[in-house]
N, C-alpha and C positions, 0 to 999 in steps of 0.2 A: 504494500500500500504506500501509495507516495502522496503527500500534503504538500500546498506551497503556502499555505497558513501557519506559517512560522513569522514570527517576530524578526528575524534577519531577513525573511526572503527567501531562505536557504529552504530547497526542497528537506523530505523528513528522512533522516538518516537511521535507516530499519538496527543499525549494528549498534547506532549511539541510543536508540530507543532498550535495546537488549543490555547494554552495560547499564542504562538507568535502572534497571532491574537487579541490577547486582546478582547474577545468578553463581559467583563465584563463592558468595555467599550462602546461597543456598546450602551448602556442605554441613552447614552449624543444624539444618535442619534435620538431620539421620542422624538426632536423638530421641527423634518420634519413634524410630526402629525397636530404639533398645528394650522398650516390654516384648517385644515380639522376640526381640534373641533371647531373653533372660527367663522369659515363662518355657519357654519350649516352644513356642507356638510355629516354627519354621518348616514344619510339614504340612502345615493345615494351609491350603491352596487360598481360601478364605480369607484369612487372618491375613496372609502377605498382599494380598489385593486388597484388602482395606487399608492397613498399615500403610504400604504404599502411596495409595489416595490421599492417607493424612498427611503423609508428606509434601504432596505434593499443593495439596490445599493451606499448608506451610510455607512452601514458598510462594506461593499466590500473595500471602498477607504476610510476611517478610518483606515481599518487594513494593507491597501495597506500602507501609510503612519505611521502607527508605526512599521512597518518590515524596512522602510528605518531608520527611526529613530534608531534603536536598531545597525540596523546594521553599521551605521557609527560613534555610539557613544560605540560599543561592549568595546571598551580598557577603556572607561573611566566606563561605566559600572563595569567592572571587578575590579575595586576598590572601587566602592560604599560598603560600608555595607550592605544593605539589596540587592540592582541591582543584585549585582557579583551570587546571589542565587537563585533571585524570574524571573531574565531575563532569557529566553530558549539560547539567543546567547550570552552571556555571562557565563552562568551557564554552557557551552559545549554539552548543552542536544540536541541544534538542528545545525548543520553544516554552514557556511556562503552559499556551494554549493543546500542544500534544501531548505536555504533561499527564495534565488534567485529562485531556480524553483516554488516555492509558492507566490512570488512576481510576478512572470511575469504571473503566473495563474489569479491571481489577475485581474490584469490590465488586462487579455484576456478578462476576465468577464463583465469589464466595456467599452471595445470596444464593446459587445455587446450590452450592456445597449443602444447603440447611436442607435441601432434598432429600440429600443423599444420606450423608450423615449428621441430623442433627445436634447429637449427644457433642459430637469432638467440634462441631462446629460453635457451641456454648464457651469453648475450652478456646480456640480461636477468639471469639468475642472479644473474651478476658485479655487476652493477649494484643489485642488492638486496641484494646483500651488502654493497656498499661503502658503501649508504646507511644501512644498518642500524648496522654498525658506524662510519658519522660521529654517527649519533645519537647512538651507546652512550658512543663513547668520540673519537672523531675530530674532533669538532666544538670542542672544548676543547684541542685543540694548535697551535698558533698555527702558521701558513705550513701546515702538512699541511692544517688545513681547508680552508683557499685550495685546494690541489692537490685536494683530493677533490670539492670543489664541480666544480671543473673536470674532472677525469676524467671525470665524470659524461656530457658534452657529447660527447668523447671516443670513448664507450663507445658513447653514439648515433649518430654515424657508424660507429661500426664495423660497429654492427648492418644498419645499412640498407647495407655494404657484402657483410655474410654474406648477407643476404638475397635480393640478386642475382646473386650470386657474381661479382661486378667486383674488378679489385684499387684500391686505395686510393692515390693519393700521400700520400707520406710528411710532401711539404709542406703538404694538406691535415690532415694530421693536426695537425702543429703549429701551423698557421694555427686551428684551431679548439683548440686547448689554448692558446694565449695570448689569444684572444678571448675564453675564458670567465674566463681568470684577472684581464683587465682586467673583467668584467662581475662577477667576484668578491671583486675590491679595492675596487672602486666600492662594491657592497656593504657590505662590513664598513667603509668611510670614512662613508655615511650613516650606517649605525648609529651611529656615534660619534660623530657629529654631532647626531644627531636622541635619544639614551640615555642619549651616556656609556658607562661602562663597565659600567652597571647592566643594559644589554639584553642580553649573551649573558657568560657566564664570559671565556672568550676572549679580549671586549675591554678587557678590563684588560692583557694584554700589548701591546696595540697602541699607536699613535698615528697622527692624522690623517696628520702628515708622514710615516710610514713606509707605510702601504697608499695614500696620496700617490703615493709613487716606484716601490711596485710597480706601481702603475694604467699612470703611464707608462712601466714599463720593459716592460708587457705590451703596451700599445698600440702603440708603437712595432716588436716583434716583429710582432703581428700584421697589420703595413700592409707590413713587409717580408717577410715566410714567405708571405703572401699574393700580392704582388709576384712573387715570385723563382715561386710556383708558377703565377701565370699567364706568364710570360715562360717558362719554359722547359717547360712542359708544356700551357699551352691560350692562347697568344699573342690569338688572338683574341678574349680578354675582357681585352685590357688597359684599353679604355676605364670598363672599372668599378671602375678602380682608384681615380680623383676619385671613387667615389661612397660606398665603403666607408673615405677619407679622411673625407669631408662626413659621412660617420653617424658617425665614432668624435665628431667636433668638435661636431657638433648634440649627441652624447647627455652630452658632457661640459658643454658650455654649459648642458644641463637639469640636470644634477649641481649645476654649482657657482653657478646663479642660481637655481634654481628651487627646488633644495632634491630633486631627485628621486634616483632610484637606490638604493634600498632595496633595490626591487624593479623588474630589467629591465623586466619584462613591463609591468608599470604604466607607465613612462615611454614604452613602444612604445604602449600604447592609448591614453597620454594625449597623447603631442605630432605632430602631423600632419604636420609635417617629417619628421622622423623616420618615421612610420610609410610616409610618401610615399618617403621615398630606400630604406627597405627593400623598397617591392612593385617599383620603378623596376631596382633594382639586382636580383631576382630575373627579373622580366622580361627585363629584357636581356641577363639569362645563358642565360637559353631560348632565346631566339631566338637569340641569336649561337651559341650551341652548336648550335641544329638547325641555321640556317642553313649553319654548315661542314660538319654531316651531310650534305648535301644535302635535307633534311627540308623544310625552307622554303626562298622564294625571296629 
């Protein structure tokens, strides 16, 4: 589809529409999975074709909520160093008016979703709300935005846990609320490394040494909430316990030589250690978990 209803003039650039989507992002979203790997549920033909859907109705409202984002931080964008170039609405390449017509596509998509699956689509809601309101106002309160970044992750499991209707450990829950809070410290300590305190409002309350202490006060939960939930409720992946230690250490070594950690996802697509002990460590929860299914031999 081509527009010349762009604010520059500039016909509509289908690729700069697609990066407004942030689909690189999307990866954060196959945490919806995880009740489907951890129940057992990877034989039931069922359960991965919903699971999946929730996913996918995740990134719908993922990218529904980084098109608001972009667009109501466009000006401040436009003076970032790196933002003003790599943003489509900041960089000029995509119109405020396509925005919008891609945004309300969006949300038409996730009206439907309420057909399909209404239960995980309540679970969405919440999740569009809370991103809504980190934009609006949440993002600018120092430690709550930590916690809402993370909620976020949270909320993803939950869904993919409505979605098959499994129940959830309680340990997984907090295994994945301190994993995102250390993925969300890490965060805002790049920032302030790589800004100052001139890249989000925010980090002017902060300092390196403080989201510092929280990084490791989160990591260290999440190797032990992690721990205690495979020891006393899936024994049989204790062996992946050295491997989800090796990924917190790999991804901190790329943090604090490399310069990485802005952005998760970039540092999983760019370091191959890392991205190797993440498929290693998914894999051998499949298998070990079917295996004690009796699924496999």
């Amino acid at each position: 589809m081509v527009s010349s209803a762009s604010e520059s003039g500039k016909k509509l650039s289908l690729s700069a529409l697609w990066r407004l989507m942030r689909p690189r992002q999307w990866i954060k979203n196959t945490f919806v999975l995880a009740p489907l790997v951890f129940a057992g549920e990877l034989a039931d033909a069922a359960s991965v074709v919903t699971s999946l859907l929730t996913m996918a109705l995740f990134c719908v409202a993922s990218s529904a909520t980084y098109i608001f984002n972009d667009w109501r931080d466009i000006e401040k964008d436009r003076l970032h160093p790196r933002k003003r170039f790599t943003r489509p609405l900041a960089s000029g390449e995509v119109s405020k008016p396509q925005a919008l017509v891609l945004f309300v596509f969006l949300y038409l998509l996730l009206l439907a979703g309420f057909v399909v699956l209404p239960s995980v689509m309540l679970v969405i809601l919440a999740y569009l709300v809370l991103n809504m309101a980190y934009s609006l106002v949440l993002k600018n309160q120092p430690v709550i935005d930590i916690f809402t970044i993370a909620l976020g992750f949270v909320l993803r499991v939950h869904a993919g846990a409505v979605a098959i209707a499994v129940p959830v450990s309680s340990w997984m829950f907090v295994s994945t609320l301190s994993l995102a809070l250390y993925l969300a410290a890490i965060k805002r300590r790049q920032e302030l490394a790589d800004s100052g305190s001139h890249g989000r409002a925010v980090l002017r309350q902060y300092s390196i040494s403080l989201v510092d202490r929280y990084a490791e006060m989160s990591a260290i939960c999440a190797v032990l909430f992690y721990s205690l939930f495979v020891m006393s409720e899936r024994p049989e992946l204790i062996m992946t316990i050295p491997l989800v230690l090796y990924g917190l250490f790999r991804y901190w070594f790329v943090v604090d030589v490399r310069g990485g950690g802005e952005s998760p996802t970039d540092v999983l697509f760019s370091d191959w250690q890392l991205a190797l002990t993440v498929m290693i460590w998914i894999g051998l929860c499949v298998y070990l978990l079917a295996r004690s299914a009796g699924q496999w031999i």
